[in-house]
C-alpha positions in Angstrom: 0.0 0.0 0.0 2.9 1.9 0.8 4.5 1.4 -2.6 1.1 2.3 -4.4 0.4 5.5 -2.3 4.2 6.6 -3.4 3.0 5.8 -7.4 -0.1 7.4 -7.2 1.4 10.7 -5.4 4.2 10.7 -8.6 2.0 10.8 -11.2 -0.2 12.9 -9.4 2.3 15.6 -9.5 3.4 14.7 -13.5 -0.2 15.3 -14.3 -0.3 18.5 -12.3 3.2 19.7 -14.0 1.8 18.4 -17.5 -1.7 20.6 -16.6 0.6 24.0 -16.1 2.9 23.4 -19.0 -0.4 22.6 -20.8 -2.4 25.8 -19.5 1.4 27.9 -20.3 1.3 26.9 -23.9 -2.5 27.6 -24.4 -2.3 31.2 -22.8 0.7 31.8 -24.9 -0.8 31.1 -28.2 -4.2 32.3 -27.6 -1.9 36.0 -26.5 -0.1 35.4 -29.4 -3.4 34.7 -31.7 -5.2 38.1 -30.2 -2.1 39.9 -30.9 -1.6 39.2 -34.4 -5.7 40.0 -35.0 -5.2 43.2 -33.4 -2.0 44.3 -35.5 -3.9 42.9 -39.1 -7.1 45.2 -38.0 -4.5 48.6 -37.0 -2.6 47.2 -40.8 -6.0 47.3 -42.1 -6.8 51.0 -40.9 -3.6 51.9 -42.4 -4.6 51.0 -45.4 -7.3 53.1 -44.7 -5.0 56.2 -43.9 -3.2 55.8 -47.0 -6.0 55.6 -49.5 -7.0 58.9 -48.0 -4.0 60.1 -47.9 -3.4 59.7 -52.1 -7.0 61.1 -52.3 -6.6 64.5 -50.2 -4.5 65.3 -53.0 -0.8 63.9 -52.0 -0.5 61.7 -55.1 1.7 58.7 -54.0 3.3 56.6 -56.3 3.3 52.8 -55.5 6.9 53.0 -54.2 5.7 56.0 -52.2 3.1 54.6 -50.4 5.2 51.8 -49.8 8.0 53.9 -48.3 5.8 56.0 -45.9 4.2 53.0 -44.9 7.2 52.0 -43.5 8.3 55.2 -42.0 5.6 55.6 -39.7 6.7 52.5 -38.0 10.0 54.2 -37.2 8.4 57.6 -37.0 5.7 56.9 -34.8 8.2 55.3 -32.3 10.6 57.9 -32.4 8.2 60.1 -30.4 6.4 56.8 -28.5 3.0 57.2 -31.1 1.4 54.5 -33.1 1.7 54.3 -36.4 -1.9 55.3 -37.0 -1.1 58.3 -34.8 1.7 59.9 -37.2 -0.3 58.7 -40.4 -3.7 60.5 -39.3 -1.6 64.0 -39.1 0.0 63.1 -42.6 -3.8 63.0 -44.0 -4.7 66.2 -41.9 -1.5 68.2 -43.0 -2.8 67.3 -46.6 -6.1 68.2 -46.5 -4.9 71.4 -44.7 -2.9 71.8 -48.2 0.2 71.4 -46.8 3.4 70.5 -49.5 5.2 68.7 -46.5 2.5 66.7 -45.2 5.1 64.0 -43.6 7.4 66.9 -42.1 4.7 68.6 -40.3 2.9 65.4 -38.9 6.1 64.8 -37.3 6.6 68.0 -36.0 2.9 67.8 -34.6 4.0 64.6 -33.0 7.0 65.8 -31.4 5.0 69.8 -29.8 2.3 66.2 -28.4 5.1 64.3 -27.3 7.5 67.3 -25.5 4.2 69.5 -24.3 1.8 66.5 -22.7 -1.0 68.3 -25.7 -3.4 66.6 -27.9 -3.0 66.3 -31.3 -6.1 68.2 -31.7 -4.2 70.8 -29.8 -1.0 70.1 -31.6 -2.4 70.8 -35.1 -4.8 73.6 -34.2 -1.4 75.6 -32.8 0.7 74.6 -36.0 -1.8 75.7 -38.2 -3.1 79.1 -36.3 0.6 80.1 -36.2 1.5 79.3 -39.7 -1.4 80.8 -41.1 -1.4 84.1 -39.2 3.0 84.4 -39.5 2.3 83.2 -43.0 5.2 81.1 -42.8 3.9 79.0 -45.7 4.8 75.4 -43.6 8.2 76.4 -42.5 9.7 73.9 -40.5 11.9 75.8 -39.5 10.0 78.9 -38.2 7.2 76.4 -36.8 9.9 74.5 -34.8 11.4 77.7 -33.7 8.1 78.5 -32.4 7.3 76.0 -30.5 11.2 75.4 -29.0 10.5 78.5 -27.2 7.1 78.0 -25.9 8.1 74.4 -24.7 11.5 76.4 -23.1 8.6 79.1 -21.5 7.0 75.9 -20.1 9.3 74.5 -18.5 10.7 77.2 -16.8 7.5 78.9 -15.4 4.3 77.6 -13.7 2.1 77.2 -17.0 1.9 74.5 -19.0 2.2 73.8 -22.7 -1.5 73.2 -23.1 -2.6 76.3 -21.6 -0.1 78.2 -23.6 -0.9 76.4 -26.8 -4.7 77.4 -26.5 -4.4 80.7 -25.7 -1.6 81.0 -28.7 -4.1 79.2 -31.1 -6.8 81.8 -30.2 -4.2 85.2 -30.1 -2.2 84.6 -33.4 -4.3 86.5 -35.7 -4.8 89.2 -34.2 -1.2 89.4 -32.4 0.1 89.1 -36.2 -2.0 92.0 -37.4 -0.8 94.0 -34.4 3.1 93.5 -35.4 3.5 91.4 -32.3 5.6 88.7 -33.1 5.3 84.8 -31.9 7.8 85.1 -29.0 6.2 88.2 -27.9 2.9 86.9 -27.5 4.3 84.1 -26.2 5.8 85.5 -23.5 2.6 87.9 -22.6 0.3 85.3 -22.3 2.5 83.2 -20.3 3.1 86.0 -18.2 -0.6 86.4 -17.7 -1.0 83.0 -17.2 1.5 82.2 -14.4 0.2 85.4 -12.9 -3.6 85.2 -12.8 -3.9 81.4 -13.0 -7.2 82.4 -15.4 -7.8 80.0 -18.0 -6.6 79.7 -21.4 -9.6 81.1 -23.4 -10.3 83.8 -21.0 -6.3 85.2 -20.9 -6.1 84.9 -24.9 -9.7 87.3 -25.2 -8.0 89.7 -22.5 -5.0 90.1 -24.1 -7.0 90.8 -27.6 -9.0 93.6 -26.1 -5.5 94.7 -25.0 -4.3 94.7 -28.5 -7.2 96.0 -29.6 -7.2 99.2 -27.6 -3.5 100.1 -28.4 -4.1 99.7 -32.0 -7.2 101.9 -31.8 -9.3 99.0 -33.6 -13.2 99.5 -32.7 -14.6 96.2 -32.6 -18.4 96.4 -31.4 -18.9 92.6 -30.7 -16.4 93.4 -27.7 -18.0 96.8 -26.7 -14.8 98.5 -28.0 -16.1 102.0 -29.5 -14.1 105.6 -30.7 -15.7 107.3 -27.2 -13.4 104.1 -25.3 -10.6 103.8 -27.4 -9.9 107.9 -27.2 -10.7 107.2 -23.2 -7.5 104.7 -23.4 -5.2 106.9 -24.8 -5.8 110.0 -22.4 -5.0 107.6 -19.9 -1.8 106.8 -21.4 -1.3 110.2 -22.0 -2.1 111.0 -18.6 1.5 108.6 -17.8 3.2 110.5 -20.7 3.3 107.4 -22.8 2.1 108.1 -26.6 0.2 105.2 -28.7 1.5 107.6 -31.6 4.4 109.1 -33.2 5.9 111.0 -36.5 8.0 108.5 -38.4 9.0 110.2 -41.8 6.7 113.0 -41.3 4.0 110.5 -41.0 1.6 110.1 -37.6 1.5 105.6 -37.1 0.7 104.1 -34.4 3.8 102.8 -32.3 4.6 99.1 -31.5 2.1 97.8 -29.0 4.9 95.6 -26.8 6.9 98.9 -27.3 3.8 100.8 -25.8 3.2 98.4 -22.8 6.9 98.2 -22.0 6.5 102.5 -21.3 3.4 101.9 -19.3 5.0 99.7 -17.1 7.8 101.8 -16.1 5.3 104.8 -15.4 2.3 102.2 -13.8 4.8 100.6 -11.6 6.2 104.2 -10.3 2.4 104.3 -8.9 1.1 103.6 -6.0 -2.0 101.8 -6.0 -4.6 104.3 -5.0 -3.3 107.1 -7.7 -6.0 108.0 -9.9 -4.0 107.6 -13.0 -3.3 104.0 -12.5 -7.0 103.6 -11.7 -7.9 105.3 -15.1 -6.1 103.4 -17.1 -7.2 100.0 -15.6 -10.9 101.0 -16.0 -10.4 102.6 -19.5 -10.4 99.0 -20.5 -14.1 97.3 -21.3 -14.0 94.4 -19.3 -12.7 93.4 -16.1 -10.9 90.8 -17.2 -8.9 92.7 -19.5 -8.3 95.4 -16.6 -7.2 92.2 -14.3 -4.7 90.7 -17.2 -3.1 94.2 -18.1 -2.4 95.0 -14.9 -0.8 91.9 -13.8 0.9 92.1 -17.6 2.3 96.0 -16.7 3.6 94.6 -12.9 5.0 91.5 -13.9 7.2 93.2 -16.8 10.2 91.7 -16.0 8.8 88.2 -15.9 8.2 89.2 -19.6 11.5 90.4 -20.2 12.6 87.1 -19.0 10.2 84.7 -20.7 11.0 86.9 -23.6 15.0 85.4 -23.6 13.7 82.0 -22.8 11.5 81.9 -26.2 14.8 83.0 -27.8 16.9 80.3 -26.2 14.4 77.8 -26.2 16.3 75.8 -29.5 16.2 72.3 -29.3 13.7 72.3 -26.3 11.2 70.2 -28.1 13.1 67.7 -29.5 15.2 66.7 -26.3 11.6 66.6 -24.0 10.0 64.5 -26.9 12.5 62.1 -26.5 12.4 62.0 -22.5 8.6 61.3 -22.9 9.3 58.7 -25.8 11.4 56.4 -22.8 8.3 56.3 -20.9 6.0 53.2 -20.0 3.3 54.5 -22.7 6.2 55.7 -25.3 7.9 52.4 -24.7 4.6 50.5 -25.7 3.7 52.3 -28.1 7.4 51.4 -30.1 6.7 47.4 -28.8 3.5 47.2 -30.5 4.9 49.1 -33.7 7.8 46.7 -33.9 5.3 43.8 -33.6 3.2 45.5 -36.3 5.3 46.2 -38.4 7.0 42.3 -38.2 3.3 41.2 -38.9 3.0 43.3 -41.6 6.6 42.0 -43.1 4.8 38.2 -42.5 1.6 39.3 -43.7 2.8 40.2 -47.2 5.3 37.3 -47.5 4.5 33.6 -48.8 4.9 32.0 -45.8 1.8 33.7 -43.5 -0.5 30.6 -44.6 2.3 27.9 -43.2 2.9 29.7 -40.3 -1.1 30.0 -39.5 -1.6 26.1 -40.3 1.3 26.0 -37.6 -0.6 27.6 -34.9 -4.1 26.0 -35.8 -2.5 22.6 -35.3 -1.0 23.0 -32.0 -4.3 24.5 -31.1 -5.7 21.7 -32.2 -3.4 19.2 -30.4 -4.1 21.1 -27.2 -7.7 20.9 -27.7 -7.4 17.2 -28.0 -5.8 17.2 -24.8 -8.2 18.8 -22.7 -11.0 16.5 -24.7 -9.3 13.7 -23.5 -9.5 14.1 -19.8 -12.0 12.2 -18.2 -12.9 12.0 -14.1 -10.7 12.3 -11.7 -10.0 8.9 -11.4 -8.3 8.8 -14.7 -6.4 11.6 -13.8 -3.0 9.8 -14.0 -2.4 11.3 -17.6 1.6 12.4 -16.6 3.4 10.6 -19.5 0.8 10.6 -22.2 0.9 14.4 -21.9 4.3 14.9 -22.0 4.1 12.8 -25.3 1.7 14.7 -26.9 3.8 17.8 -26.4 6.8 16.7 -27.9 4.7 15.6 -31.2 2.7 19.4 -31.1 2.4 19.7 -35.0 2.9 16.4 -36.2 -0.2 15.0 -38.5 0.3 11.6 -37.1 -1.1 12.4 -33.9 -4.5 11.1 -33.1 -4.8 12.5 -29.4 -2.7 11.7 -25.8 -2.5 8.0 -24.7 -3.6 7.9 -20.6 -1.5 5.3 -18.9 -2.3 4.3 -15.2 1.0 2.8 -14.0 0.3 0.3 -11.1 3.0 -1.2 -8.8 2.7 -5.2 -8.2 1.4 -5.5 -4.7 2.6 -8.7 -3.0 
């Protein structure tokens, strides 16, 4: 009894090793399996991207299609994106009439990657500033652009989203006003790090700012002749001009030029003078009188976000890549590399071999598991172990269960 207690608990313990190694194999290929249907269906909407992408007017060749395929792989995981991601900006960029579609998708991807923003975000910013700058796609200006508001970012307490809204929303009008990217830039992340007021709110303050040293009436904003002359006696009244003689001709002056005279003179008041209570109400809307006056106080903060826009090169890229190294970016490049393997096996000869491989040892395993019966055939150690070493071969017909009993005397 002794003898057949020790043979029983031996193949006990071979059946329950043989049931793990089983269970191992199944999970493996049925992970493997899921996989592979989930990179054919992103390969699929690739497909998809493409197609649209020689219809938006970005005729691609055969050879071109097949090269950009192949570049958003390495693309995409250069700034820890999916293939899909970089592709969908390609199509956007081309719609959006762009001539270097695949330039600025990737430059979109890197301002997501670096500033934590959408690529709603990314694209709204790219285009708002190109269009307004009329900088006609530059990559060069663009990355400039956005090298310095990343360098603002990281070295004040506003973020790149913030910043990116309130730029998307200011660039027209800043542009019309001769204020230049970094300029703006550095206003509206002064206001921002200042007031802590949101995005959409700081961008519309600093318009009606523009607005009223430009002398533009706009009535949708309740800016009217009687307020904008208002404004300028107010200036006046801190012997700052909006005007001067250039060439015998009366132009208005700069605005940044402007503001940088008002706050010398605003910040030599104290706070109950009249004239610094003027020229805060002089302004429409409270909001505006909130953000100039933290604008005119906070000058040097300008001054200094100002020389971080200009030495901002570079910024983008080296954050991109910081971000790219993390848990998400580092996914993101896994599951290109396994797409773009399945994509190399998918368009070779060999995909239907290596799918009949993984159907039969599927189908081996399922035999298996048919096979057991009640737990009093559960002595199934060997016979498993032979069916595993014979996964794949058409011979076999299924495990063989072998109850090995010692003689008992």
């Amino acid at each position: 009894m002794q003898k057949l207690s020790d043979s029983f608990k031996t193949q006990m313990s071979q059946a329950a090793k043989s049931f793990s190694q089983m269970f191992s194999v199944n999970s493996a290929v049925t992970l493997l399996i899921s996989k592979t249907k989930a990179a054919i269906s992103e390969l699929k909407e690739i497909d998809t991207l493409l197609a649209e992408i020689n219809k938006s007017g970005s005729r691609l060749s055969k050879s071109d299609s097949a090269r950009l395929r192949n570049d958003s792989f390495e693309i995409a995981s250069k700034y820890g994106k999916k293939a899909t991601d970089y592709l969908s900006d390609v199509k956007d960029a081309s719609l959006a009439g762009y001539k270097n579609p695949e330039k600025i998708a990737e430059l979109s991807l890197a301002a997501q990657t670096a500033g934590d923003i959408t690529a709603q975000l990314s694209k709204q910013l790219i285009s708002a500033m190109d269009n307004a700058y009329q900088m006609n796609g530059s990559i060069t200006g663009l990355t400039k652009a956005l090298d310095g508001m990343n360098f603002i970012t990281n070295h004040n307490t506003v973020n790149m989203t913030e910043l990116s809204e309130s730029m998307a929303l200011i660039s027209s009008t800043a542009s019309s006003s001769g204020v230049g990217i970094g300029e703006a830039a550095a206003a509206l992340g002064t206001m921002l790090a200042t007031t802590h007021q949101g995005s959409s709110e700081t961008a519309r303050a600093f318009q009606e700012i523009l607005l009223y040293l430009r002398q533009v009436a706009d009535e949708a904003k309740g800016i009217d002749a009687e307020g904008l002359a208002r404004y300028e006696n107010a200036c006046k009244a801190l012997n700052v001009r909006l005007k001067e003689t250039k060439n015998g001709v009366l132009s208005l002056r700069n605005p940044m030029e402007v503001l940088r005279d008002l706050s010398v003179e605003y910040n030599k008041l104290g706070d109950s003078d009249s004239r610094k209570t003027e020229l805060l109400s002089s302004i429409g809307s409270q909001s505006g009188a909130t953000q100039l006056d933290a604008l005119l106080r906070q000058w040097s903060t300008y001054e200094a976000m100002l020389t971080q826009y200009a030495n901002g090169t570079g910024s983008m890229a080296l954050d991109a890549e910081k971000t790219a190294v993390s848990w998400e970016g580092s996914l993101n490049r896994l599951e290109n590399t396994w797409k773009d393997t399945i994509e190399n096996i998918v368009r070779s000869e060999g995909v239907t071999t290596i799918l009949n491989g993984l159907n039969s040892l599927l189908s081996v395993i399922n035999k298996i598991t048919d096979a057991l019966g009640p737990l009093a055939s559960i002595g199934l150690g060997a016979g498993l172990f032979a069916g595993f070493k014979n996964v794949g071969s058409p011979k076999m017909s299924g495990p063989k269960i072998v109850l090995n009993l010692p003689t008992v005397c």
